[in-house]
N, C-alpha and C positions, 0 to 999 in steps of 0.2 A: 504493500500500500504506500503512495505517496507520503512524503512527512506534511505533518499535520499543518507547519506553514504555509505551503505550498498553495493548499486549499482557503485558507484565509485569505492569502494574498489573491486569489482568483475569485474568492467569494467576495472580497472589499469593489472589485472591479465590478463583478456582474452585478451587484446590488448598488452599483451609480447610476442613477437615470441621467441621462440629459433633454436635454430641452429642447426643442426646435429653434428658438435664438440663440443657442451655443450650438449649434452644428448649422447655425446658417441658413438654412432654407426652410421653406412654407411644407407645410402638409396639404397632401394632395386626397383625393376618397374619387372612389369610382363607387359601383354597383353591382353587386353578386347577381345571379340570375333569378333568386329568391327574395331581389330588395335591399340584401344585408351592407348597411356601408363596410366596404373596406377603404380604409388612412393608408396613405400609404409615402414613401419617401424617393427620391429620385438622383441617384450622383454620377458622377462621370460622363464618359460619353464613348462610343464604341460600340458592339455588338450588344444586343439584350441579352441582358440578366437576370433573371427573377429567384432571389436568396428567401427560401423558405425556412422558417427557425424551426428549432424544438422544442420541447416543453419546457414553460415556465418563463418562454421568454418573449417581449414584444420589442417593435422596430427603436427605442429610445433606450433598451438597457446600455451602458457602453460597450460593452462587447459588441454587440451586435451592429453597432454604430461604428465604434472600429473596424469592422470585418466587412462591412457595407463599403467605408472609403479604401481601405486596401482593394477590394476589389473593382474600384472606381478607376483603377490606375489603369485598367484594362480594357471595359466592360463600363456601358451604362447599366448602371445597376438599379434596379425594382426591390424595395425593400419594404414588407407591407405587416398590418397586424393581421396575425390571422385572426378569424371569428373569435368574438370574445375576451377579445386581449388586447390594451391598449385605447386608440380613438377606433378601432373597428365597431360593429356593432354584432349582435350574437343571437342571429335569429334563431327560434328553436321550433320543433325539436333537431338535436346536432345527430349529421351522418357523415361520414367520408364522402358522400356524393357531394355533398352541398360543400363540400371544403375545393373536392375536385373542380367542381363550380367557381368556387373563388379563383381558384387557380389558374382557369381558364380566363376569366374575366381580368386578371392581373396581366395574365400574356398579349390580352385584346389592347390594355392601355399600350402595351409595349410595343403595338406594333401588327399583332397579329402572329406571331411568331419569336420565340426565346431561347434561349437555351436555359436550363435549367439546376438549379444546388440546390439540395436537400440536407439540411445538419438534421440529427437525430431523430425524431419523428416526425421532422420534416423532410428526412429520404425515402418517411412510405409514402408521403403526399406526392414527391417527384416522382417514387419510383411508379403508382399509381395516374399519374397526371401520364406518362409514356404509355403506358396503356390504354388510357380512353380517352385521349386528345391528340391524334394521327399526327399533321405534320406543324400542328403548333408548335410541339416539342420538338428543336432543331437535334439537339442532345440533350443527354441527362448527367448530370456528377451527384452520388449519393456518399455522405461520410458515416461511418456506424452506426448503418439502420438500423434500430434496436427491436426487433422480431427479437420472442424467445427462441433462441434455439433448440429446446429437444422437449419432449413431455415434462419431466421433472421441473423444471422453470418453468413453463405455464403453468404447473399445479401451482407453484409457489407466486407466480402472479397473480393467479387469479385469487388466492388471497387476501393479495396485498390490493388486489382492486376492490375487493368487498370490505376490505378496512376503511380506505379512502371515500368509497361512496355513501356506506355509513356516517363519517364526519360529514362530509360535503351535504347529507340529507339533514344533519343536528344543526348547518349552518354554522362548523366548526371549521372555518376555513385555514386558521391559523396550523391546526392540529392537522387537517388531510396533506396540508405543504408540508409539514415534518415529516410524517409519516411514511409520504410517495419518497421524498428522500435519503429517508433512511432505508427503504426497502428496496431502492436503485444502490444502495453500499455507499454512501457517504457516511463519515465517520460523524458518529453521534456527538462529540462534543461540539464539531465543526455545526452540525442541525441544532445544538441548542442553543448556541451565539447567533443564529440568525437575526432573531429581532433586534440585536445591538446595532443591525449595518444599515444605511440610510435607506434604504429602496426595499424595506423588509414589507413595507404597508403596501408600495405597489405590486411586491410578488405575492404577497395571500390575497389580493385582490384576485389575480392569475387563477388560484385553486381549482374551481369549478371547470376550467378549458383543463385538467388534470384529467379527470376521465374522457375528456376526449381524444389525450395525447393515450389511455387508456387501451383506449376501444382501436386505435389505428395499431399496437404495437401486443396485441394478447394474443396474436397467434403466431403460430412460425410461418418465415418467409415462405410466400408464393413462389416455390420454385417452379413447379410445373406451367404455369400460370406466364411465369418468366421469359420461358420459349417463345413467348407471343412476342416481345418486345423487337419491335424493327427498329428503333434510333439506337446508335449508338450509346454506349453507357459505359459510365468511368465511376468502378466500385472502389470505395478508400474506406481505410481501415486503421487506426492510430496503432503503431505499433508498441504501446505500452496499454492501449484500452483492455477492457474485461475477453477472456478467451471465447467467448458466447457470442460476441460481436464478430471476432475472426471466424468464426462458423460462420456465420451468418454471410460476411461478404463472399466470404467461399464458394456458398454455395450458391449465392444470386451470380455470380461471376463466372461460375460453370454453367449455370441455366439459360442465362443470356446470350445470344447466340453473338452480337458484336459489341462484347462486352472486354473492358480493360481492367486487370484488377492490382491497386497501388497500394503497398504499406509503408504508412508515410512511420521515417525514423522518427525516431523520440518522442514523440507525439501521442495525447492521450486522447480523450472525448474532447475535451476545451481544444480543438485545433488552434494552431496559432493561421492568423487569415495570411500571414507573410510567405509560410511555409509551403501553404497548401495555392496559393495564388499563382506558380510556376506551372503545376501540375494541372491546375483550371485552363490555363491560359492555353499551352501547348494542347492540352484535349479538345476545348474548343474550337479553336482556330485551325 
């Protein structure tokens, strides 16, 4: 396991919000196919990009902010909240179609056509957006899509999803963000200094999009399913992340018929955007 600094110093980062007059530009919002506003943010200039997060995070954390302008160097980059997170809005009831929906609606601002990053439950959004969005999707790059990998892990997810929904139904939103995080293996002392760090109110806001990072990520990878994908796909894999995630790119990278698969050195689930921007860049292009 990481030393326990490590994760502070990455936890002090991802819990700074910033603001739309410190990163300089206006907030944009389009229209899901369902109504639901998507915010969204806009950098660089160069081929489209549309940067899908994972859980727990929306387009103002810093990280996320950070990894938006690194990839600006490249790439105009589309950087949106997904439903419920953020200035988006969270029509219900929530399905992967209607997020696939967004997704497509975000590619339409862009142009009509994008290429596509997926960080962690936002690699089943991409990986699923190459599936039933034909040639809007130019390419896809997915980083440790977090599918369980084998029965034993989904028993123990599905668990850890009946604990979380539980709070989420008491309206214990502080208590389901602990809980999903500790049950992802983050180190418990690191989950109980959360609320010491300044952006701890904007992430238990987040809780509730929790089960729907839930519901995309409780079964194992669509390999068979996988075969179907005609765009190219570029599977990365942090070569320090959890061994369940290397299954997992494994096996979407054998399934996929013009698929690349990269483990990036030293590198964990927090990719650094500087590292992994080489690897974008040359797949893309």
């Amino acid at each position: 396991m990481k030393p326990v600094y490590e994760w502070f110093r990455q936890a002090f980062a991802f819990l700074t919000p910033i603001s739309n007059k410190e990163v300089g530009i206006c907030m944009n919002s389009t229209r899901s196919k369902d109504g639901t506003i998507l915010a969204y943010d806009v950098y660089g200039s160069g081929p489209a990009l549309l940067y899908i997060t994972g859980a727990s995070c929306y387009r103002s954390f810093k990280p996320i902010v950070d990894d938006a302008k690194v990839f600006a160097t490249c790439f105009t980059v589309y950087n949106y909240d997904r439903r419920g997170r953020g200035e988006s809005g969270n029509t219900l009831p929530y399905s992967m179609e209607r997020e696939i929906e967004d997704v497509e609606a975000m590619i339409d601002v862009a142009g009509g056509s994008a290429y596509v990053y997926g960080h962690s439950s936002g690699a089943v959004l991409a990986l699923e957006a190459a599936f039933r969005l034909g040639g809007k999707v130019r390419k896809v790059a997915l980083y440790d899509a977090p599918y369980v990998h084998d029965e034993k892990e989904k028993a123990e997810y599905r668990q850890l999803s009946k604990s979380v929904q539980e709070l989420l139904d008491d309206g214990r939103n502080a208590a389901a963000m602990r809980t999903f995080l500790k049950g992802i293996g983050m180190p418990r002392v690191f989950v109980s200094l959360l609320p010491l760090f300044p952006g701890w109110q904007k992430m238990k806001a987040l809780a509730p999009t929790l089960a729907y990072d839930i519901a995309l990520t409780q079964d194992q990878a669509p390999v068979e399913r996988a075969a179907e994908v005609t765009v190219p796909a570029l599977i990365g894999v942090g070569e320090k992340s959890p061994g369940g995630l290397h299954d997992v790119a494994r096996q979407l990278a054998k399934a996929i018929p013009n698929a690349k698969f990269s483990q990036l050195t030293g590198q964990n689930h927090m990719v650094s955007a500087k590292k992994l921007l080489p690897l974008l860049s040359d797949f893309f292009r």
